[in-house]
Each structure stands twice: as C-alpha cells, then as structure tokens.
N, C-alpha and C positions, 0 to 999 in steps of 0.2 A: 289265450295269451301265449309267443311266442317260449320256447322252454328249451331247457339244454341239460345235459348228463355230464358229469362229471366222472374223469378218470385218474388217479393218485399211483401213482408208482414209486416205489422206495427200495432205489437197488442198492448195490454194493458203495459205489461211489460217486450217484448221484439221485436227485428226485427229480421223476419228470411228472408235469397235472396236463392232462390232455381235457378239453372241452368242447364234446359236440353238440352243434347245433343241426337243422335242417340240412343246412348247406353249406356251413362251415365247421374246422376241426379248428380250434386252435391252441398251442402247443409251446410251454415252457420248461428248459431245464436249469439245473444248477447241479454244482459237482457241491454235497456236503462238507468235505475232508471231517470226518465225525472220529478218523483213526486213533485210538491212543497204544496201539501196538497190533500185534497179529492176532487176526481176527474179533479183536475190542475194539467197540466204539461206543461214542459218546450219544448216549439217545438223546438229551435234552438238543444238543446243536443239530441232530437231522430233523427235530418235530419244528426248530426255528427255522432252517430252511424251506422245512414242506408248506409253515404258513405264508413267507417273503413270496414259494415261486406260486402258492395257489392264489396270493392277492394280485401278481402280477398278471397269470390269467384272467382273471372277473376282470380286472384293470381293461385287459384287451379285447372283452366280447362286444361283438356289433351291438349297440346299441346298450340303454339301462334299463330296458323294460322286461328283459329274460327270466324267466323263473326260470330257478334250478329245480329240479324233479326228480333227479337220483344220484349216487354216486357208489360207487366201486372203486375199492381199493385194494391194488396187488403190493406185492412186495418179494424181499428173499425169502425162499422158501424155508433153507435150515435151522437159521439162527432164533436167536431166543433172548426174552426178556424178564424180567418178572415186575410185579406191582401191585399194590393194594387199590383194590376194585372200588372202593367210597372214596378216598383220597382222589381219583381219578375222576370222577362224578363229580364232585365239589370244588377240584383244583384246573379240572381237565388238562391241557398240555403244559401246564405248572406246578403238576406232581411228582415227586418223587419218584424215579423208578432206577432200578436197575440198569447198571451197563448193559449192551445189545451184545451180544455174543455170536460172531458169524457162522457161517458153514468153513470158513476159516482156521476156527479154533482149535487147537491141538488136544485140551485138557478132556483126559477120561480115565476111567478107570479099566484097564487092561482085565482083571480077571473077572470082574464082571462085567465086561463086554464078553470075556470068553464066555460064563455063562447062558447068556440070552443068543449069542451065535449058536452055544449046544441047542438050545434050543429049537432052533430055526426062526429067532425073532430076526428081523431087521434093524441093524446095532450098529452106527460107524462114525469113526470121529467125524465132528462138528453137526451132526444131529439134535435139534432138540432137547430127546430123553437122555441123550447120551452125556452132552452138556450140563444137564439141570440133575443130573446123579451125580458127576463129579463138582458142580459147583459146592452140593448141600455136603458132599463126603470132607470138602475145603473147608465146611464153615461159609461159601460167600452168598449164601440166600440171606435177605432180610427177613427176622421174624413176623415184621409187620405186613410181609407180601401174601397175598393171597390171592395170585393172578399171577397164569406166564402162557405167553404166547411169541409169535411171531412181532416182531417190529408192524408190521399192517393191521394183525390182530389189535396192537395198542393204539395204532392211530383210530379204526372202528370205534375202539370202548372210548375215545377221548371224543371223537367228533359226536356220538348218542348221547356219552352225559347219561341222564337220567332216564331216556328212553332206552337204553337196551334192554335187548329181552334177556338177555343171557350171558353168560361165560361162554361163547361157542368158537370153533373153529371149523373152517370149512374138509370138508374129506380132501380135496385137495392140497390145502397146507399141512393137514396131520398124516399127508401121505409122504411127506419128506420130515418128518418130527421125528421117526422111528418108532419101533415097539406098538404096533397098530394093525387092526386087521377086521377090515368090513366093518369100517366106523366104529371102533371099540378098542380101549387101550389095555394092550395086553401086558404091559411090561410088570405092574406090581404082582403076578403071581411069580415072577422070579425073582425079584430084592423089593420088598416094601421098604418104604419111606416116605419123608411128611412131602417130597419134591412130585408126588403123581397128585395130593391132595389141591396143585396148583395147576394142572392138565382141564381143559376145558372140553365141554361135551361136544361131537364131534357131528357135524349135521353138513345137508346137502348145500354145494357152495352155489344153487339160486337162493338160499334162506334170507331172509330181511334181517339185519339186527335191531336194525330201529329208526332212529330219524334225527337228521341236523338242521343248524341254520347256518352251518360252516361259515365259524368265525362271527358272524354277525352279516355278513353277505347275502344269506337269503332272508325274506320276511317271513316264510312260512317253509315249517318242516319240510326236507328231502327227506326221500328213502333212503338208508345207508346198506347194501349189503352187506355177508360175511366177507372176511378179506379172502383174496384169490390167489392163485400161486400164478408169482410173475412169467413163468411157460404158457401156462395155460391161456392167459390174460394177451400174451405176447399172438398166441395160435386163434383165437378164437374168432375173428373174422378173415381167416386166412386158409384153415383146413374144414372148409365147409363142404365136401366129401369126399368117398374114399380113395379117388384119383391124385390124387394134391399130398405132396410134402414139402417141406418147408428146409432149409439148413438155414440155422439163426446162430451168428457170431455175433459176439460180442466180448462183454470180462470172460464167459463161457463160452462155448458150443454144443450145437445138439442138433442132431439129424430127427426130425418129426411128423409124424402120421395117425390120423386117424385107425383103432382099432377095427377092423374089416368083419372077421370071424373070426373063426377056430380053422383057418385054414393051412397049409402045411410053410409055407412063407414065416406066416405070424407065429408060428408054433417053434419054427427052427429061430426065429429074433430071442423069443422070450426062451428060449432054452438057454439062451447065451447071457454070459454075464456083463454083456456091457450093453446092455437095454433094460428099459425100464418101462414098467407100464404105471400108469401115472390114470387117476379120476380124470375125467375133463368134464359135460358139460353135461346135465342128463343122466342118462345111464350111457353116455360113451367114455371110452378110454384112448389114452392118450401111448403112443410106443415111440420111446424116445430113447437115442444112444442116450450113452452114459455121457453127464458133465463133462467135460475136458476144458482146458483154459482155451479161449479164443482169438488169443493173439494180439487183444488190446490190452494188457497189460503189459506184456514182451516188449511191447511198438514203444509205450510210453516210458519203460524200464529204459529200452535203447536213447531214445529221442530225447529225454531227459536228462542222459547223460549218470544218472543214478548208481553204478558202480555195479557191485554185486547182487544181482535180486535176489530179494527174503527170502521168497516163498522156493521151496522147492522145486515143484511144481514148472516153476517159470522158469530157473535155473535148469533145471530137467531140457525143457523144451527147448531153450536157449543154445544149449548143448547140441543137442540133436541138428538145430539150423545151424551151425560152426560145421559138423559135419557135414550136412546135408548140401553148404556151399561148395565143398569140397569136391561132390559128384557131377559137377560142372564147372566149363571154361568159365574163366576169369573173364573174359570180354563177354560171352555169352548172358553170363549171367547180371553180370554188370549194365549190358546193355537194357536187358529187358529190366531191370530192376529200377533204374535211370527213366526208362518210359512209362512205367505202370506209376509209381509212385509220383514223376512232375506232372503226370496230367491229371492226377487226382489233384493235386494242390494249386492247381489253376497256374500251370506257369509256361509259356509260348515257346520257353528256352528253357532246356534242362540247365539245371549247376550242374557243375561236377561233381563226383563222386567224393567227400570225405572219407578216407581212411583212418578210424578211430578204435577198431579193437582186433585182435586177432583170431584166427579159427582154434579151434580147441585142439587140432591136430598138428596145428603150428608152420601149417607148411605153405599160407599165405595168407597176407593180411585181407581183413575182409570190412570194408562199406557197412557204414548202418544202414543204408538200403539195401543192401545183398541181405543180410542177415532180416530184415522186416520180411524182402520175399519170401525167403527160404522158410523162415517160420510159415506162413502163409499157406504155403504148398503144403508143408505139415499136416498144418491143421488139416487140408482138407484131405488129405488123402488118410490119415487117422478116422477121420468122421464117414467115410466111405468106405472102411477096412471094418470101423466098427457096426455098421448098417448098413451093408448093402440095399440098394434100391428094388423096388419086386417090379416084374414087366407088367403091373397093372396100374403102377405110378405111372402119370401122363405128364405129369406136370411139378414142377425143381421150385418153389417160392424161396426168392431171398430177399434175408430177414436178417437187419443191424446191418454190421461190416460187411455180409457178405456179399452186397450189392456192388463192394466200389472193385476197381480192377483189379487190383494184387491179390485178392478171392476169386472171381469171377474167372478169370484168362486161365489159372491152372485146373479149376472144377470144369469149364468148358473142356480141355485137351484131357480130362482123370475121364471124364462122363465119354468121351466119343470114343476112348479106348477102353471103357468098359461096355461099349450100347451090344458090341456082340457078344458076350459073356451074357446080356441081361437079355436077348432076344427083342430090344426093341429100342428107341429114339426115347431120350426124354426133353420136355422143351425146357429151356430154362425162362423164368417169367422174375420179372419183378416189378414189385405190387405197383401198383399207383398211392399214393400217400403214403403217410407216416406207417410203418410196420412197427412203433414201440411198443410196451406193452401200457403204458398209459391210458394212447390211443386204444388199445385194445377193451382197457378196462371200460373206458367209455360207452364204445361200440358196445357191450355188455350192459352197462348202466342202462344207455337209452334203449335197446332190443327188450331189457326186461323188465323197463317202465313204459312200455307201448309207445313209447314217442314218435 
C-alpha cells in the first residue's frame, strides 16, 4: 500500500506539518500567535493550531488510500514545559499543562547560574534547566506535574497516549536544555531540587517513542520518534557530507556544517565562543555559529509598523542598521534597496521609497527598505565574522530567507571578497524544495521507516 511520513515542526511563531510521499512533499503552515508576553506562550492554542494545520495536510494528500508509517517531530530547542504524564495519556492534547516558556525568557536565578558557570556547566538564560530552577524558586511548577520537556517532546507523549516507552528526550533537544553532558544530567549535583525529578532520560534522537493514529487519521499505529531539534531536522537532508554548509535565516541564524575531525579549522571554530557543536545524526555532530536574530523579526517589527521592538536583541540590531545606513549614499542605497526588495514582492514597477523613521545618528531620514537591507547585510556579515568558511567547503546551501535577494546579493559580493583570504571559490546553491525543517522532519521519518 502506497505510504507517507509525516513531519510536525513547532517553531517560535508558527507550525509547519510537512508530508512525504514517493513523489510528493506536501506542506502546510500557520503563524500560532500563542504570545501572552516575552518569551510566554499559550501551549493549549499551538497544540490547536498543530491539529487545524496537520488536518489540513491529510485534507491535501493525493488520494485516500495512503497509510501513514511514521512521524517526526521537531520543534524549539530551549523552551520548556511541564505536565502530568497520566493526565496526558488519558486527556491527550486536552490536558492540562503548563505555560511554554521560550529560549526568550528572561527569568533565572543569577547566583546560581554563577554557580554551575563555576563550575563549567552550560547555564544561560532561556534554557531549559535554567528556566525550570527559577520557575520552582517562583513557586510556578504545578505539584501535580510530573513531566517537563520541550513543547515537541509534549506533542510526542500527546500523539503515543499509551504507547510510549518512556519519559525520554532526544540528545539533541537536551543538548540546548543546559546542564547535560554525554546523555546525562549534570545539574542536580550543584542545587538539588524536586524541578531535575521532572527531566526526562536522555537517549539517541533515532529512538522510537511509540506509535499514533494521529488524531484519528490513520487506522493503524505510525511509528512516532523522539522529538528532534528544529537545526537538526532543518540540516538533515541538506548536509549530507563534509563539503556542504548551509546559512539558514530565518526568526534566527546560523552558519552550519558537518563535524569533519579533529582537524586544525574545526579545533580553531570550537575554540571560539560563538560556535556550537550540537548531536546530529548517528554519531555525527553538528558545528554551528552561535544563534543570532535573522532579520525576520526586524523586517516584521519595521513593516508592521510596531514602534519600539521589545526584545532587545532586535532593538540592538535595529540600531546597528540606522548606522549601517549611514556608511552609504542616500541614492545608492536607496536604489538597491528599491530593487532587491520590489522584485522580491512581484512587482514590475518599484513604488517609491516611504520615509518613515529616522537613523539613529539623526543625520538623515531613512526608508523601511533601507533599513530591511541594511539589517540584511548585517546579518550576514556577523554570521561570516562568526564562522568563517574552511577552503574544503565547496558548496553555500541556503536555507529559509536566505534564499530571496536582500540575503543573497550581499553574501554573493561578502563571499567573493573573502574567496582569497579563503584560498578558494565557494558556489552558492539553493536547494530544490522546501529547505523547512518540517520538511526536513519528514525526510527523517520516511529515511528511518525504509519507505
């Protein structure tokens, strides 16, 4: 019987379900708005959006006679949840749980983050352990919770029900939870507390947790894996060897590569504090700059007209583009910012430029297109300051925004004034289909259900 994998992604500010078949992907999102402050949100309204956009995929697969065969579900890596593991079983995504708490979140406890820093744990706001120490120091764990994981980990235990094997998380989600080292939680030998008694055991992210009928859509059980970190899930049919990197914008960025060896390249990235080595797939690892914002929030902060952005962060880099306008002519940049931006929006005639806010240094007013490019450039020349490329990279994968031209035009002109510094050309490629990491999840599902 014809059969198809299933892919669930649960980002920041929206859910995407990717579903592959033989010869078709096909691919729904929704923006949740789940906010109810900085880095809070409402878990009951993203598990109702995730089953609206997962019915509207089965809704659009070729034909009715498909069985589903697996499914894979990523999500944010940082954030955190808690909930009672029987209520969840019995009630599944009409359980009570806990607010989601993002990599957003600000709340932690300072001197015991200094602690575990003495230590040489890995401790930083919006973490996981770092969260679920200061929530329980608040008072705001539920007594009756006895379960916390990632938002993806709760969609798993909700979609098994009764089949799971376990309380588990993958090495890759508890590889951004903090306090963790070679699948094992290190944090309770420096502050015990009842918040580590809700830390789930930590295993390889092919493990199986159990099996769905998702929703009622299939007739007979899918395989559901552990949930996956939405990087991973995003890279996973894209850095399939060690020639291939990736730069994936989007809410974030991140400059990404397969781990090579112990060679002097990979030894001087990880020596550095703005790279990260991350589980991926196997026994490989994943070397990725550090997070930075991606410039689709900025874009939407400007375009919406929204005033002063919350986050710092945004406000930060907002900042830096006011200046950054500054280091070029007014017509110059104008112009180009006028072409990259209306041909991205499909339009045969630019409009003119609106002048809507001013530069930070006050010395001329500046377009929300000027300011989108300028961020833009940003980005990427931050994410090529924080990673430089090694002359055994052949080949540039982009991945989300960084496909469309207001990324593309200034990485093209960053990359050819770096090719002799790097001793070599890199091509720049982008993919054929979807780069999400839904997609991605899928691709995952069906590669490790033989389909």
């Amino acid at each position: 019987m014809p059969s198809y994998a299933l892919g669930i992604d649960i980002g920041t500010t929206s859910v995407k379900v990717a579903a592959k078949t033989k010869d078709d992907l096909i691919e729904r999102s929704r923006q949740h708005n789940a906010a109810e402050g900085l880095g809070i949100q409402n878990v009951a309204v993203i598990l109702a959006v995730c089953r609206e956009v997962i019915d509207e995929v089965v809704e659009a697969l070729p034909g009715k006679n498909l069985k589903l065969r697996t499914v894979a579900v990523c999500s944010q890596m940082h954030g955190v949840c808690t909930w009672n593991g029987q209520e969840v079983k019995e009630k599944g995504d009409r359980a009570a749980t806990s607010l989601l708490y993002t990599w957003e979140y600000t709340g932690r406890n300072e001197e015991q983050m200094e602690q575990w820093k003495a230590a040489g744990l890995d401790a930083n706001p919006g973490y996981g352990c770092v969260t679920l120490a200061h929530l329980e120091q608040q008072g705001k764990i539920d007594e009756r919770h006895d379960r916390a994981g990632t938002v993806g980990d709760l969609l798993v235990a909700i979609l098994c029900g009764d089949t799971l094997s376990s309380h588990s998380m993958s090495e890759q989600m508890a590889s951004s939870f903090g306090l963790v080292e070679e699948r094992r939680w290190v944090g309770p030998a420096v502050d015990p507390g009842r918040w580590q008694s809700l830390l789930p055991s930590i295993v390889s992210s092919e493990c199986k947790a159990g099996e769905t009928k998702l929703f009622g859509h299939a007739k007979k059980p899918a395989t559901v894996y552990v949930a996956l970190g939405d990087l991973q899930a995003t890279m996973y049919p894209l850095l399939t060897d060690d020639h291939r990197v990736a730069l994936n914008l989007g809410t974030s960025s991140q400059i990404a590569f397969r781990q090579r060896g112990a060679d002097e390249y990979e030894q001087a990235m990880l020596a550095r504090s703005t790279t990260i080595l991350y589980p991926f797939f196997g026994n490989s690892k994943l070397i990725a700059s550090a997070s930075m914002n991606g410039g689709n929030m900025v874009q939407s902060k400007i375009e919406n007209r929204l005033g002063k952005p919350s986050n710092a962060a945004i406000a930060s880099l907002l900042q830096a583009a006011d200046a950054f306008c500054e280091l070029y002519p007014t017509d110059a940049l104008a112009t180009e910012a006028t072409g990259l931006l209306h041909q991205e929006r499909g339009m045969d005639k630019p409009e003119p430029l609106v002048v809507r806010r001013t530069a930070a240094t006050n010395k001329r007013p500046i377009a929300d297109e000027e300011a989108i490019v300028a961020v833009c450039r940003r980005v990427i020349l931050n994410q090529l300051d924080l990673c430089p490329l090694a002359p055994h990279h052949e080949k540039l994968l982009l991945v989300g925004s960084a496909a469309c031209a207001r990324y593309a035009v200034p990485l093209k002109r960053a990359l050819e004034q770096k090719a002799e510094a790097r001793g070599a050309a890199i091509e720049i490629v982008k993919p054929d289909g979807s780069t999400s990491a839904a997609a991605g999840a899928a691709a995952f599902a069906w590669a490790e259900g033989g389909l």
